[in-house]
Structure formats: C-alpha cells, structure tokens
C-alpha positions as CSV (number, residue, x, y, z in Angstrom):
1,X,43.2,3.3,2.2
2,X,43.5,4.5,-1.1
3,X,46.1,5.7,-3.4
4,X,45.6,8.4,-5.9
5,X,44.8,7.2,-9.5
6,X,47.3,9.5,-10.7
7,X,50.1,8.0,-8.9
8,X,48.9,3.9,-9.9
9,X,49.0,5.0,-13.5
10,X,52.3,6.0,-13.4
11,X,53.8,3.1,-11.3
12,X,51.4,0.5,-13.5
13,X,51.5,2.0,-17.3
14,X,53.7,-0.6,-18.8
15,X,54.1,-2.6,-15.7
16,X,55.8,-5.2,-17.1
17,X,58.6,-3.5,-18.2
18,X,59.7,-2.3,-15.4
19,X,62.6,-3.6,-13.9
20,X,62.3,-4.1,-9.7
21,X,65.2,-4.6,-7.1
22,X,64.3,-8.0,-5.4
23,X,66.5,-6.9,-2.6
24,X,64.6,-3.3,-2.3
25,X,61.2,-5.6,-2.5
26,X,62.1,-8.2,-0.3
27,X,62.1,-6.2,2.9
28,X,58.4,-5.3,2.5
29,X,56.8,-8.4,1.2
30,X,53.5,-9.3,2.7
31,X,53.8,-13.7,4.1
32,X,53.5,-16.2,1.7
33,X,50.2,-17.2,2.1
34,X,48.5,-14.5,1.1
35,X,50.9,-13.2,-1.5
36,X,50.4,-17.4,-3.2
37,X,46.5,-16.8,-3.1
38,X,46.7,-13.5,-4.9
39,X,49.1,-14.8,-7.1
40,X,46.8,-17.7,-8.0
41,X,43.7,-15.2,-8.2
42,X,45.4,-13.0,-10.6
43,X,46.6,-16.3,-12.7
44,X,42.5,-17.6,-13.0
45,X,41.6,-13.9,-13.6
46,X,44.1,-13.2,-15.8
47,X,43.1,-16.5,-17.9
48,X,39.3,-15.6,-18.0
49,X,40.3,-12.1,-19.4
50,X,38.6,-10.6,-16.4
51,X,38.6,-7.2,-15.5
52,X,38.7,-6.9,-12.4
53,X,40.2,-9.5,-9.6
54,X,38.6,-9.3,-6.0
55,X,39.3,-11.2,-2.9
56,X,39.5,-10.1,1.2
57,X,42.4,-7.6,1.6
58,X,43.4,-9.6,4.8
59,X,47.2,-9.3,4.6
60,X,47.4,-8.4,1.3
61,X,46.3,-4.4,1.8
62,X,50.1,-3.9,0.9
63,X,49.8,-5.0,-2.9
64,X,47.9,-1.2,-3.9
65,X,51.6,-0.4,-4.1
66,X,52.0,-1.6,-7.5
67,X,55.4,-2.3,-7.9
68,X,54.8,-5.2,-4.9
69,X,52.2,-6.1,-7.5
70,X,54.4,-5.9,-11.2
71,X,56.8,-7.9,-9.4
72,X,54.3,-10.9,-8.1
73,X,53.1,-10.6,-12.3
74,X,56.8,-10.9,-13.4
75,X,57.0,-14.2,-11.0
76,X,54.3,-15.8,-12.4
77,X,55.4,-14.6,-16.1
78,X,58.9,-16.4,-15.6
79,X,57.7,-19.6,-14.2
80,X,54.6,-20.5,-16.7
81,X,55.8,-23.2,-18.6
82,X,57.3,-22.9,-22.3
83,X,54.9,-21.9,-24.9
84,X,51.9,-21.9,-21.8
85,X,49.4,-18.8,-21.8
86,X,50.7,-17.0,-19.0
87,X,53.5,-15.6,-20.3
88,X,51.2,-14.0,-23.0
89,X,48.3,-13.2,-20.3
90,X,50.8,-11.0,-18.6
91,X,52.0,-9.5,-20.9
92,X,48.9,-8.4,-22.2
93,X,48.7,-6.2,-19.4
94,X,48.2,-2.6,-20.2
95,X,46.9,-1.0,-16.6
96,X,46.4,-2.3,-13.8
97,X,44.9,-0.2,-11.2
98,X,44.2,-1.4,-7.4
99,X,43.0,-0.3,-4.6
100,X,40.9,-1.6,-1.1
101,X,37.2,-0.6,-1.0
102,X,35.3,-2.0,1.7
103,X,37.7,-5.0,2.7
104,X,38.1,-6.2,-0.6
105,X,41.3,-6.0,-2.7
106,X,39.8,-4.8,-6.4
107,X,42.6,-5.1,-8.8
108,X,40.9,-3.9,-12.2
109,X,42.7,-5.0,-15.3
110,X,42.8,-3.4,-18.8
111,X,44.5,-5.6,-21.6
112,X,46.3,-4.6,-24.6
113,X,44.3,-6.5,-27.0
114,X,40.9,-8.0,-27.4
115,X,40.2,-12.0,-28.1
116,X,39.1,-10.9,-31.2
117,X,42.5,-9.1,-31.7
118,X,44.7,-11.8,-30.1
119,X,42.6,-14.7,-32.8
120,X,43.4,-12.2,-35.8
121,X,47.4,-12.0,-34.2
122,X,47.5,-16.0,-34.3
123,X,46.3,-15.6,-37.8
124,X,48.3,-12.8,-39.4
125,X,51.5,-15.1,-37.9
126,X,50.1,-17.9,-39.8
127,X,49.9,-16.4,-43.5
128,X,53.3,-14.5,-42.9
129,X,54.9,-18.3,-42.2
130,X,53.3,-19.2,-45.1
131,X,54.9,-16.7,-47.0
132,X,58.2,-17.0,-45.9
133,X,58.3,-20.7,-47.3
134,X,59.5,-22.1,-44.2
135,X,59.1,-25.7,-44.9
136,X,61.7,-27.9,-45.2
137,X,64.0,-25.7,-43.2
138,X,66.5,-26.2,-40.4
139,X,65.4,-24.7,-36.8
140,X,68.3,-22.2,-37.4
141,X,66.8,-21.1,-40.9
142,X,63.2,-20.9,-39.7
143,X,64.3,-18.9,-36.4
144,X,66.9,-16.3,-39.0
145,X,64.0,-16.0,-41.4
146,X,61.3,-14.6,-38.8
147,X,63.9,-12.6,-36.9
148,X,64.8,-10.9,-40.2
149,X,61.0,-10.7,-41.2
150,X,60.0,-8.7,-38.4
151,X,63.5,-6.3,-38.0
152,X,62.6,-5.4,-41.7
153,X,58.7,-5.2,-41.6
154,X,58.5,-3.0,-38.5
155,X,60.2,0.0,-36.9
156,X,60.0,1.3,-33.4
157,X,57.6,3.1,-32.5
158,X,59.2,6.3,-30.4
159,X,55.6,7.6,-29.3
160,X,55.2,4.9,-27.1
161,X,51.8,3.8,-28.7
162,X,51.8,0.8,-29.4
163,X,52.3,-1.8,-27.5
164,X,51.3,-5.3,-28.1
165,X,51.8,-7.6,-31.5
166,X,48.4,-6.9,-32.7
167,X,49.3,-3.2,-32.6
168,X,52.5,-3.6,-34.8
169,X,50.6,-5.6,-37.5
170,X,48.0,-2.8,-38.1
171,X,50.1,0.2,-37.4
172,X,53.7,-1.1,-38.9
173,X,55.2,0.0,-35.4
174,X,55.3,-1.0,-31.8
175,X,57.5,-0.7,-29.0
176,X,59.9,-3.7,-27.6
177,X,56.9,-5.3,-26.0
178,X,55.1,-5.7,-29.3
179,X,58.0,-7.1,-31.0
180,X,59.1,-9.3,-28.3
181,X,55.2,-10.9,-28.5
182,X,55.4,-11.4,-32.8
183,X,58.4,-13.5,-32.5
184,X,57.5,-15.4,-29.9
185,X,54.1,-16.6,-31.3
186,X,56.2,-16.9,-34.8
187,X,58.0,-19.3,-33.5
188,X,56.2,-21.0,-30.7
189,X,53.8,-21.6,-34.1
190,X,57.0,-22.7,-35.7
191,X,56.7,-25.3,-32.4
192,X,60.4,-23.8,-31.9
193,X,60.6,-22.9,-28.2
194,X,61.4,-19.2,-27.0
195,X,60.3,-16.9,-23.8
196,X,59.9,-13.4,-23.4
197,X,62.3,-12.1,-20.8
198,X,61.5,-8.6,-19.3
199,X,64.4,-6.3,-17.6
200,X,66.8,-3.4,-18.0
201,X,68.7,-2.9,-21.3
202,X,71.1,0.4,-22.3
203,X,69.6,1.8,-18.8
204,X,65.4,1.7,-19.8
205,X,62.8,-1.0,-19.0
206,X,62.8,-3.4,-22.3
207,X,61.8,-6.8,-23.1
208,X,63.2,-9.2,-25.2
209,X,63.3,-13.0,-26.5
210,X,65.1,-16.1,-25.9
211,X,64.7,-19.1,-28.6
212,X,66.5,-22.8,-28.0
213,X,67.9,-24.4,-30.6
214,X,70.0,-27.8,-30.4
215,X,69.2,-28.0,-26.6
216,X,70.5,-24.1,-25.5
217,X,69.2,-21.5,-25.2
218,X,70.1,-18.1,-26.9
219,X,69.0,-14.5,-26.7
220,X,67.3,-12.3,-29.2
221,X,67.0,-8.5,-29.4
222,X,64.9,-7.9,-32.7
223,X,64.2,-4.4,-31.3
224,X,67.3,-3.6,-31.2
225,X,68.1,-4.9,-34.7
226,X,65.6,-3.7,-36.5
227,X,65.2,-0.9,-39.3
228,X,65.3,2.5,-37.3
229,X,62.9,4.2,-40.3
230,X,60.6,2.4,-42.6
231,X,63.2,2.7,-45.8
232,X,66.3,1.9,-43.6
233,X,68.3,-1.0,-42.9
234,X,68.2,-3.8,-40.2
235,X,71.5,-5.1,-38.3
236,X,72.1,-8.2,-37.0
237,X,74.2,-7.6,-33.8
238,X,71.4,-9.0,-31.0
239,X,70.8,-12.4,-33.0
240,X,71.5,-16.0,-31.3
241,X,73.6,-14.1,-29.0
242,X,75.4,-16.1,-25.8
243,X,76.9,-15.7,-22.3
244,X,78.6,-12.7,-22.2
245,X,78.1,-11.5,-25.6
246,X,74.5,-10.4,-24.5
247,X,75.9,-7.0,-22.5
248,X,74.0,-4.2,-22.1
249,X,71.2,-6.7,-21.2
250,X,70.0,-7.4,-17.6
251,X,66.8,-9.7,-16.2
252,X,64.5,-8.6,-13.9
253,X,62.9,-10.5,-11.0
254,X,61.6,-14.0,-11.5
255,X,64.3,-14.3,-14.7
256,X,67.3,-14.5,-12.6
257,X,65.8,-17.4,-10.5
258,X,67.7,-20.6,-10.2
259,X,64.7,-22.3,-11.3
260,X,64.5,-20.2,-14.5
261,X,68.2,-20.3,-15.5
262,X,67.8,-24.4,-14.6
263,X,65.1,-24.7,-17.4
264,X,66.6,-22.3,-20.0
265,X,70.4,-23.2,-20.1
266,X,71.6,-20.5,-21.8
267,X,74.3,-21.2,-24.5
268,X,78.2,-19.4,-23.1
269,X,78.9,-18.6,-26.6
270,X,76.9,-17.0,-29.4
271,X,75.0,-19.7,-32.3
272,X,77.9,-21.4,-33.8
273,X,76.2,-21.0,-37.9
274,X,75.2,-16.9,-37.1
275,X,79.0,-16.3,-36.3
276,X,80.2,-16.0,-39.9
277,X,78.0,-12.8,-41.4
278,X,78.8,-11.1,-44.7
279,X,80.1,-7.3,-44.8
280,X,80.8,-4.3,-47.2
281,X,84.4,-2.9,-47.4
282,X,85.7,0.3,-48.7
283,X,89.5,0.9,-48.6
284,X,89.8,-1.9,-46.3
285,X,87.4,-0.8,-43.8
286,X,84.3,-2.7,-43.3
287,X,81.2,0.0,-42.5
288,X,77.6,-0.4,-41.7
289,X,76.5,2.5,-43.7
290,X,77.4,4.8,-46.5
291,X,76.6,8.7,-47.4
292,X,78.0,8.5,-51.6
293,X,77.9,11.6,-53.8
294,X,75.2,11.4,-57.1
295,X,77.3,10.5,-60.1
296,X,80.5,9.7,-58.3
297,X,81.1,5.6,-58.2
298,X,82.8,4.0,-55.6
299,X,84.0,0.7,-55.4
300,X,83.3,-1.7,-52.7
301,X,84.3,-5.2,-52.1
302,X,81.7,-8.1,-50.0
303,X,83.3,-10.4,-48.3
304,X,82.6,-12.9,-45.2
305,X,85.1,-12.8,-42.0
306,X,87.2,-16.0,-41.9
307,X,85.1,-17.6,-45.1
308,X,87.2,-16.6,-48.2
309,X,85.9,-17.1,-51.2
310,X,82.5,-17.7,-50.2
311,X,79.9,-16.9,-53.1
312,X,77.7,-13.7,-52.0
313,X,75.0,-11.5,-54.5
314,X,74.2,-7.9,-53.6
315,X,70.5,-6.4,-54.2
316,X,69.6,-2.5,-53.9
317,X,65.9,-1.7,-52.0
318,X,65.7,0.3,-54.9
319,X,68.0,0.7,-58.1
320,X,66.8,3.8,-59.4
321,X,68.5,5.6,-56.4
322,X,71.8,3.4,-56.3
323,X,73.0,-0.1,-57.7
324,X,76.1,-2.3,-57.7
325,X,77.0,-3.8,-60.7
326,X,78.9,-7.1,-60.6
327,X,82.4,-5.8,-60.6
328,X,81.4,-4.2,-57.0
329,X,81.2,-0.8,-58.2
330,X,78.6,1.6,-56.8
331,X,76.7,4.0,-58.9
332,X,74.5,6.8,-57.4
333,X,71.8,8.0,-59.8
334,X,69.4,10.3,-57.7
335,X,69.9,11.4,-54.1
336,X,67.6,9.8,-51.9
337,X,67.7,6.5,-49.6
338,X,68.0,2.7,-51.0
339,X,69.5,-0.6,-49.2
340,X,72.0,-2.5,-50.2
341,X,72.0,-6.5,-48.9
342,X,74.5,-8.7,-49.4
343,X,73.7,-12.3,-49.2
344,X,75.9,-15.4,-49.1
345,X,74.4,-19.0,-51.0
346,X,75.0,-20.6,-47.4
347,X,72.0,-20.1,-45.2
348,X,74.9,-20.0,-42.0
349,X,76.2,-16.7,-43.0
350,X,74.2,-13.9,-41.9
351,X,73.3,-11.1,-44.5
352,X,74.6,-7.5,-44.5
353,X,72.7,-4.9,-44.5
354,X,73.8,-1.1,-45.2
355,X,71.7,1.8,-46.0
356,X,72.9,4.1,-48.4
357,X,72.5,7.8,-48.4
358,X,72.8,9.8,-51.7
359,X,73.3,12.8,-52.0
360,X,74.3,15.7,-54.6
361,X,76.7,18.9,-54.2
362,X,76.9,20.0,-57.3
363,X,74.6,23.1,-56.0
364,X,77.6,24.6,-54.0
365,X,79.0,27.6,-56.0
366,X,81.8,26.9,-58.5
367,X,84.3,29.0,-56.3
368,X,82.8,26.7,-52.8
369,X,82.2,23.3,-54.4
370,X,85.6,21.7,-53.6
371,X,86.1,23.2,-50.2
372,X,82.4,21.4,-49.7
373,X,82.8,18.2,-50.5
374,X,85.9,18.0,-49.0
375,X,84.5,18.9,-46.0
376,X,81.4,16.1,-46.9
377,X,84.1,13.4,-47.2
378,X,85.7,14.2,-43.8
379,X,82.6,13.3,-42.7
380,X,81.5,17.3,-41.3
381,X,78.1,17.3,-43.7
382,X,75.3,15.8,-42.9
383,X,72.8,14.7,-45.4
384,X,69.9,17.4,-44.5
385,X,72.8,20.2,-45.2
386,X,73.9,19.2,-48.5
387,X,71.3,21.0,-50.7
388,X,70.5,25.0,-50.6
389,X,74.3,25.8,-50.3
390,X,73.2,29.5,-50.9
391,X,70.3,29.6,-48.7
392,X,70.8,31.3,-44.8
393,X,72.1,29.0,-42.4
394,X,70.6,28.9,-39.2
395,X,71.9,28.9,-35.6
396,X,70.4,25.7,-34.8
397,X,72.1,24.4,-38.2
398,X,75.4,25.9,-37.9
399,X,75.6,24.1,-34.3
400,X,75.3,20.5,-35.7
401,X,78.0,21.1,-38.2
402,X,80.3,22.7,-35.3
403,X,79.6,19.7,-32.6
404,X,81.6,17.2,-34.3
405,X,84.4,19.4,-34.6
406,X,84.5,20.6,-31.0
407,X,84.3,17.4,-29.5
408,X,87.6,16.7,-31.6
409,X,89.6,19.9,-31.0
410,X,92.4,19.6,-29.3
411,X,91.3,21.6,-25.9
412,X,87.5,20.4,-25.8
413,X,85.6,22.1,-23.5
414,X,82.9,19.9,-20.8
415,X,79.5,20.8,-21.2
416,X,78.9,22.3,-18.0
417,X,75.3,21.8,-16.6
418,X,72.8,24.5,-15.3
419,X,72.1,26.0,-18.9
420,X,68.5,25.7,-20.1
421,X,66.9,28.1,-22.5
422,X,63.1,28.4,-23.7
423,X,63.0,27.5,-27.1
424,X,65.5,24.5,-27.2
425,X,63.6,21.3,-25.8
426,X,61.2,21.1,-29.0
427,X,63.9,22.8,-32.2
428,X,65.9,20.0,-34.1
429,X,69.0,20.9,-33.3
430,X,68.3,22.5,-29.8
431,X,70.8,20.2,-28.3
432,X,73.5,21.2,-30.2
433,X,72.8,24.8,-29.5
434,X,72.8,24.0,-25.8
435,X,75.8,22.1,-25.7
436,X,77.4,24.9,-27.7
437,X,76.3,28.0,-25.3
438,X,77.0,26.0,-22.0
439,X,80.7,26.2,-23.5
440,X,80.8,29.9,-24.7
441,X,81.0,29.4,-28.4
442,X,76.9,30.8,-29.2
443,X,75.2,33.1,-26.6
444,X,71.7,33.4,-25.2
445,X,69.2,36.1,-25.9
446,X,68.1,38.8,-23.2
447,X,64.3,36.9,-23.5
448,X,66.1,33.5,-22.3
449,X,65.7,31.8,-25.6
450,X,68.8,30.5,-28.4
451,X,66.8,31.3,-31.4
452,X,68.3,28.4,-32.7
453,X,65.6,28.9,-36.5
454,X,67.2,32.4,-36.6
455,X,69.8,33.1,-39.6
456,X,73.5,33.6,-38.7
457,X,75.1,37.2,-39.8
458,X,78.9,37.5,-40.8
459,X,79.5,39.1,-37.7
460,X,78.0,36.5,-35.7
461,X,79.8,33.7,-37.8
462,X,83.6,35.7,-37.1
463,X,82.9,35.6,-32.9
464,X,81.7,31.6,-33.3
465,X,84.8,31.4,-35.5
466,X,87.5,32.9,-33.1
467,X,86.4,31.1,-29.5
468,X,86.2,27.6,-32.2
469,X,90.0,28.8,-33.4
470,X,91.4,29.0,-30.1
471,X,90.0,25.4,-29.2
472,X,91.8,24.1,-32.0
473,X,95.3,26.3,-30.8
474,X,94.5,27.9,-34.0
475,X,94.7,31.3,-33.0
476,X,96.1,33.3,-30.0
477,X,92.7,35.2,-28.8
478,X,95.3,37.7,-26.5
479,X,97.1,39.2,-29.7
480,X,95.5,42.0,-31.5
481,X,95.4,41.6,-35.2
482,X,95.5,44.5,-37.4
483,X,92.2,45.9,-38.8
484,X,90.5,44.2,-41.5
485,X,90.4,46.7,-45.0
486,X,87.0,46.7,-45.9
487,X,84.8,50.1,-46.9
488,X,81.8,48.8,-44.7
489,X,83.5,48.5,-41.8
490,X,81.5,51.2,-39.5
491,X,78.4,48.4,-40.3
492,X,80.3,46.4,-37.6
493,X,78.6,46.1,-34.0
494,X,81.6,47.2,-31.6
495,X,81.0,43.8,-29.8
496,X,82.1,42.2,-33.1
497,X,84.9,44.4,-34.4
498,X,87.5,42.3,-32.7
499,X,86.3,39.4,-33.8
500,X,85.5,40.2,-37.6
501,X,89.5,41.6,-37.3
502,X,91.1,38.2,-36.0
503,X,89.2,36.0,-38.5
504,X,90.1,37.9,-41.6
505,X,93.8,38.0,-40.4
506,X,93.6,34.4,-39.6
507,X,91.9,33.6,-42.9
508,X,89.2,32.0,-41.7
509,X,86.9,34.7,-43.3
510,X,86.9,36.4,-46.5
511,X,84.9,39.6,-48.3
512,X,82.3,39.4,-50.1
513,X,83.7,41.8,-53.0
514,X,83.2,44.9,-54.0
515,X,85.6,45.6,-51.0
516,X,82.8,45.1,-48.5
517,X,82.7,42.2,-45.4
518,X,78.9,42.8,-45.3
519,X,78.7,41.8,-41.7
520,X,75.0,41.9,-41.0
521,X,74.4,40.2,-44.5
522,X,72.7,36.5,-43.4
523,X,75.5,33.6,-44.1
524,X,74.8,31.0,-46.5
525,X,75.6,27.9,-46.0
526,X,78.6,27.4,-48.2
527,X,80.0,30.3,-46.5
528,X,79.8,28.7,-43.4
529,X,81.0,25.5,-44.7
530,X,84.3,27.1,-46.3
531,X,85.0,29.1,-43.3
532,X,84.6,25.9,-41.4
533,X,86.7,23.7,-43.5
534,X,89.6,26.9,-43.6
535,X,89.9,26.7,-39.7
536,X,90.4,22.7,-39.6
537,X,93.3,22.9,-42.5
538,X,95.0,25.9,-39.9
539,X,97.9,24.7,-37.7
540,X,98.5,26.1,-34.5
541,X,101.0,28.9,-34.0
C-alpha cells in the first residue's frame, strides 16, 4: 500500500515540529518489537547520514502514516543523552517520505544541511565565541551573552525558508528550528548543557531550548525574544524562565516523559540573577517602545526594579536618528528607526532594549497640525501615516486609523464572520477593511471586492463618519438634521445626502471654502485625521 506523495509531504514537512497527542497515537501503535527495531534502524541511519532506511515491513506497514513515524523521531530525540548527536540528527530532518514497496519499509530521508554545512556551523559558532570574549566568564554570563548574540544577529524568518542553523548564518534569518539549533551548539561548545525541546507554543508547532545552570534547568525562547526586523530591538521576556513562568509553552511527546523531566529538573522559579532587568520610564510608565516627534525632546528616566540606584549607561543603534544625553533627555534629529539600550555595570541585571520610532509632522497644514499631533500622541497615528498629510487617503488606510477607535467605542460592534471579499487577502490593510465592512461601517463593491488602494471622497468619509458617531453615542442617527449650506450641494449622491447633512451639523465635517463641501473631491489625509480627532473630543447627547 501506498500513500500519495502529496499527502506524506504535508504530514512530514517540518516533522519535527509538529506537536502529537500521545493519547490519539497510543490507540494505533504497532507492538513493541517492531516499533524498537525501526526505532534503532532510523537511529544507525540517521547517524550515517543515509538517505534512505529499509527493513521488512512485517508489522511495521502502519509507520507510512507519518505522524506514527514524527512521533517515534520525537522519542528518540528526547531520550539521546545531553550534548549526544541524536538530538541534532533529528532535527536535521527536513522530509521524510515512506512508503512499502515490495515488502520492504523504504523510509527515504532528506536533511537540512550537508556535513560540509554542519563542519562550517561548528565553525562559524567557534569564531562568534571568540568574539564575544567569553573567557573568564560565569555560566550565567556566557549563557546571557549568546542568547543576546543571536536575538540581535537574527530575525525570523516569516517565509518559512530556512530552517536549520547553517541556514540562519548565511541568510541572517531562520525559523524557530534554526534558532533553537545556534544556541544549543553555542553552548554545548560553551560545554554548558542545554536540549532542544519541540512542542506547541501561542497555538503553532515551535521548538525551543532548555540550558542548566547551578544544577536546574531553565527554559529559553530566543525566538521569541528576538529582533522582529533587522534594525529593531530584542526583548528579554523568554530568558532563564521557570515553572510556571514558561506559559504559553507546551512539550510534545517524549518531553513530557518521567524519564525526561527526571533528568532535566526544571527550576520552579525563573534564574535568580536574570530577575532584576533595567527599563525606560516616561511619566512614570515603564514602555517597551517609543514613537517621538523630530525636534521635540522628551525626557526619560532608566532605572532597575527593586535595585535603586544601580549605575546604568544608555547607547543609540544610531545617534544620527536619536540620542540621550546624560541628563536622560531624548533628542530626535531625523525620522527614521534607532535602538536605544540601557545597560546596568552588573552583569545580573538584564539590559533594556527599546526601539524608537521618529517621526516628523510638521507637513500637516498650519490650520491641521495641532489637531494631528494630538491625535499622534493619543496614540491614533501610526508611523507609515505621518508624512503626505495632503496626499489622498485610501480606504484600506483610513481603516487602520479607524480600528483602534472602534474597538474602544463605547457600543463596539463583534466582527461577525461570513464576510470575504476578492481583493483583501493580499492588500496591507485588508484586514482592517474586513473587519470594518463585517460591521457596517465601509461597504463592498457590486464586483465582490473592498477596493481597499482606492481614494476615499468627502461623501464617502461623512457615511463612515456617522455609523462611527453613533458607536461612540455621539450622534442620534434617527433625528434629521437640517441641510448643510453649501452651493455644490446637487454634486451630492442621494445615498450620501443624509449623511454629508448629520456630519456638518454634528461638526465632524467642515467645507472646503469658497462655500463649497466638494463631496466627490478625494480626502487627504489631514482631513481625515481632523474629522477623526473632532468625533473622539464629541460627547454624547
């Protein structure tokens, strides 16, 4: 028997970060005996880089359903012993395909990396140890000095490309996988002891390390905590983590084995000398990241939780875009992206890291430009919207400024499911226009699409305005309000009328002089902004 190639790939692809239910499994498992011979075929195999495993199918015709078969390589993945090669051999895996031909179980095998690869892996780790000066250090130090190393040298790679440690040194990206194979061979070269545990983390298949230091052992998430962008900033929320301060987190089969948890004690509290960790205040408030205005400075105060007083230095990515000068004032020179870290003396206090956004209004109108960064500071205006204030704003635009705001008004609407449109699954802000028409504030074209590139017009902006009013209790959308003045207004569709009355009564629109409310005139994005910003200041009734 035979199953289709298609249908392997899919089950196999990644096999080892898939996450199995041992009770689902358990029902269907083939006896021992033959499931301890293929285990120890694929272990031999696996060790010889072979490409393909064969033995009689006798009893074992059941393992072509590959999750039987990720789940026997997960087994033998949690019980190799610390630091041996099988852990690494299986998770080399990229494909495994099998299938019964002529008695014979074939298992062929295609690995992530070459032994050429894997030599030049064992070597890059090598000359970045030797660059980050490790010698002399504590376990703690050495471990926090990798961790941060690769969080801040690689980002994640969202194509789902690349895979394996190898593939993160040359491309600068790689998925969990890859990052959960740098550290460990960091460290296991750093004769510090840490596994790779595979599972379920936020709901996906993920893999991640454990490291033992002082005689526990403590989780690590470097995926997690890394830069999200190449010029962003790392956190340090998944480091040294214990017991229950690991959520989100949960082992597949073989790692939740007695015999597992009885040879990795795991530590019921986080690292006692990564508790204390340095962080940025504003007004009080600590934050992990900052949008500032160009030429505006705002002062900030570093400090460490429960360690007053401790002596801490602050360093910008890059200066030219913003600096801190010694007083804690922040100075914003250029818009553009920098990081700002915040280091303590003491090697037990964990840095901060915040990346800062900068960016300049000053090209809103003179009449707009206090309406718009007053809207920016109440945190409305995203970076990508700050420039072109008298450029058209699109649909799909418009939507992400008005999503934050519905989600806050007093009589939020559910997003109610069923609505799909054409043109959505690819645009930027597609899912804001989605979530926007499946509660009546933006309709769909007759063609099925959203047209969420396509510019907004006044009249448009005055129906969006009225059903977001009577979220906010703003507006009473049963009263009639008296018609508007202006000269141009037979230019109004009759579908609009209505709504181009109620927002000029309400205030929430204005005209655009000359005595006219120009309603198929495209609206710029200070427009939309103002008109915005007018309907959060409004008070119901």
């Amino acid at each position: 028997m035979k199953t289709s190639r298609a249908a392997r790939r899919l089950a196999l692809l990644l096999a080892l970060l898939l996450t199995l239910s041992v009770g689902a499994l358990a029902q269907k498992a083939p006896a021992a005996a033959p499931r301890d011979t293929l285990k120890s075929a694929l272990l031999e195999g696996l060790a010889a880089r072979q490409t393909l495993v064969e033995l009689p199918a006798d009893g074992l015709e059941e393992f072509t359903d590959g999750t039987l078969l990720v789940d026997l390589l997960r087994e033998c993945a949690a019980e190799s012993a610390d630091g041996s090669r099988t852990e690494y051999d299986v998770l080399n895996i990229r494909l495994l395909d099998p299938s019964v031909q002529d008695g014979q179980l074939r298992i062929a095998i295609e690995y992530l990396t070459t032994a050429e690869e894997e030599q030049r892996v064992v070597s890059a780790c090598r000359e970045i140890r030797a660059g980050l000066k490790l010698d002399g250090l504590s376990d703690f130090e050495r471990v926090l000095a990798i961790y941060e190393y690769v969080a801040t040298h690689f980002v994640y790679d969202g194509e789902l490309q690349n895979f394996s440690a190898y593939d993160g040194l040359m491309t600068g990206k790689m998925v969990c996988q890859g990052y959960a194979l740098l550290m460990r061979e960091l460290l296991l070269q750093e004769n510090i002891p840490c596994r790779v545990v595979t599972g379920y983390a936020g709901g996906i298949s993920h893999g991640w390390n454990i490291v033992e230091l002082d005689g526990k052992w403590y989780s690590l998430d470097v995926t997690w905590d890394a830069c999200k962008d190449a010029d962003g900033a790392m956190t340090w929320d998944w480091f040294l983590r214990g017991g229950e301060q690991f959520q989100q987190h949960t082992r597949g089969t073989g790692y939740q084995e007695a015999d597992f948890a009885s040879a990795h004690p795991m530590s019921a509290s986080d690292y006692p000398a990564a508790r204390a960790r340095a962080r940025v205040t504003l007004d009080g408030a600590a934050f992990v990241s900052l949008m500032v205005r160009k030429g505006v400075p705002v002062q900030l105060h570093f400090d460490v939780e429960d360690r007053p007083g401790a002596a801490l230095r602050v360093s910008s990515s890059d200066p030219s875009v913003a600096a801190v000068a010694e007083d804690g004032t922040l100075t914003a020179y250029k818009t553009g992206h920098c990081v700002l870290t915040v280091r303590a003396a003491s090697r037990d206090i964990l840095p901060a890291t915040i990346p800062v956004t900068v960016v300049d209004l000053t090209g809103a109108s003179d009449w707009a430009l206090e309406t718009v960064t007053e809207f920016y500071l109440a945190g409305f205006l995203p970076a990508a919207q700050c420039a072109g204030m008298q450029n058209p704003i699109t649909r799909g635009e418009l939507a992400s400024l008005i999503y934050p705001m519905v989600t806050a008004a007093p009589r939020a609407a559910l997003r109610q499911l069923g609505f799909s449109f054409d043109d959505t699954d690819e645009a930027e802000n597609g899912d804001y226009m989605e979530y926007l028409a499946s509660i009546g504030l933006v309709n769909g074209f007759g063609d099925g699409s959203l047209q969420p590139d396509a510019a907004v017009t006044r009249e448009q902006m005055a129906k969006i305005l009225c059903r977001l009013a009577a979220m906010y209790d703003a507006i009473d959308e049963t009263l009639d309000a008296p018609e508007h003045p202006f000269t141009d207004r037979t230019n109004i569709a009759g579908w609009a009328q209505t709504f181009c009355d109620r927002a000029y009564a309400a205030g929430l629109m204005q005209g655009v002089g000359g005595g006219s409310f120009a309603p198929k005139a495209e609206l710029t994005r200070e427009q939309a902004i103002c008109a915005l910003w007018r309907l959060t200041q409004m008070q119901a009734g």
